[in-house]
C-alpha positions as CSV (number, residue, x, y, z in Angstrom):
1,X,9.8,70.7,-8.1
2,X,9.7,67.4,-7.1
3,X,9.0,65.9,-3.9
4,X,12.3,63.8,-2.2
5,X,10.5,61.7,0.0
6,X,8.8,58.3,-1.2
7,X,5.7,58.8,1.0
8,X,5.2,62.7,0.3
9,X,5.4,61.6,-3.5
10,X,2.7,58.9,-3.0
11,X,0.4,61.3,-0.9
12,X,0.3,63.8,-3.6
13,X,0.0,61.4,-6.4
14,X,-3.2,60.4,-4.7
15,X,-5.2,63.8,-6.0
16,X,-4.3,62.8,-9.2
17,X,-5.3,58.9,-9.7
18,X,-8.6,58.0,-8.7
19,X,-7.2,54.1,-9.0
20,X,-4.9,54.8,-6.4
21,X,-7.5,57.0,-4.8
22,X,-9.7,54.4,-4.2
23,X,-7.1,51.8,-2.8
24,X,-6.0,54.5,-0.1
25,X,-10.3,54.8,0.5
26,X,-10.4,50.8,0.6
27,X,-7.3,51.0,3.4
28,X,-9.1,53.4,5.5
29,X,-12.4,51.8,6.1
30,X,-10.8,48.3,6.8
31,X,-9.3,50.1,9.4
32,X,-12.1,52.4,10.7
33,X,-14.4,49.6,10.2
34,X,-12.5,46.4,10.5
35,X,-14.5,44.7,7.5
36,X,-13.3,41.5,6.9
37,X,-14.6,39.4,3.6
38,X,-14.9,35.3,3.9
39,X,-11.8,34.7,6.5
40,X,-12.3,35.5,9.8
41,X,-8.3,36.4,10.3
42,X,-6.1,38.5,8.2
43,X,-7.1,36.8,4.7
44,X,-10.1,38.5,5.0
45,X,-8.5,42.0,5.6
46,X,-7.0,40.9,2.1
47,X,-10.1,39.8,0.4
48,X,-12.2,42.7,1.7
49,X,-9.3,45.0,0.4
50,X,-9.5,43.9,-3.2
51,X,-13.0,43.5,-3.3
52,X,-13.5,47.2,-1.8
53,X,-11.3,48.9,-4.5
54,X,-13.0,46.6,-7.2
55,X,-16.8,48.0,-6.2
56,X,-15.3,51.5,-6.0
57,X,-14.0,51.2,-9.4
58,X,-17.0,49.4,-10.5
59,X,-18.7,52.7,-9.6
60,X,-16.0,54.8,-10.9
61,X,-16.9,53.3,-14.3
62,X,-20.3,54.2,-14.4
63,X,-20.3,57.3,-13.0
64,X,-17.7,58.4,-15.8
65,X,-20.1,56.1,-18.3
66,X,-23.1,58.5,-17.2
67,X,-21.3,61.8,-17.1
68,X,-20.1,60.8,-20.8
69,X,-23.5,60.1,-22.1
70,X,-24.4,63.6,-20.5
71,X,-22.3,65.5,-22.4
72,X,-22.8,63.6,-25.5
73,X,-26.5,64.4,-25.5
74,X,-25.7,68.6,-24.7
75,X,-23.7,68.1,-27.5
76,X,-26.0,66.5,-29.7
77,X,-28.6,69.3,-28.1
78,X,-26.4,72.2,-28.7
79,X,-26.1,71.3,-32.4
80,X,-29.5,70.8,-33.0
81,X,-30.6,74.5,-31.5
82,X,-27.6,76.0,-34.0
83,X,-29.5,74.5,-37.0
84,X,-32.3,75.4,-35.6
85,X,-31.1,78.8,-35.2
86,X,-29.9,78.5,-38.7
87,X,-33.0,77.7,-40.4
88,X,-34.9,80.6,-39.0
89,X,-31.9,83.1,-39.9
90,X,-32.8,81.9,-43.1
């Protein structure tokens, strides 16, 4: 089923992209926090904006960088206790 409004669509998108995700986060502390970047009036709503969802996808990266090299050393673990296993079967 889809959803027949534009903003309901948009709302529920947001669980799924973490790139959209992060511009919604972005939105919401320039407006709790009123964090301008460089310009004192609304240009630097707009360069804080863009430069908040660029850090939070600079962290994005790394955090999905450093959850990959995790599992790619339990991998490379988890094969080396099977031939392990193996040899002393043996």
């Amino acid at each position: 089923m889809q959803a027949r409004s534009f903003v309901r669509r948009k709302f529920f998108y947001l669980f799924t992209c973490e790139y959209c995700f992060s511009h919604y986060v972005a939105a919401a502390v320039l407006l709790i926090a009123h964090y301008k970047l460089l310009y004192s009036d609304w240009r630097g709503y707009f360069v804080a904006f863009f430069a908040l969802v660029w850090i939070a996808n600079q962290y994005m990266s790394i955090y999905n960088r450093l959850r990959l090299d995790i599992k790619h050393e339990q991998v490379e673990i988890k094969a080396d206790e099977q031939k392990v296993d193996t040899r002393k079967a043996a």
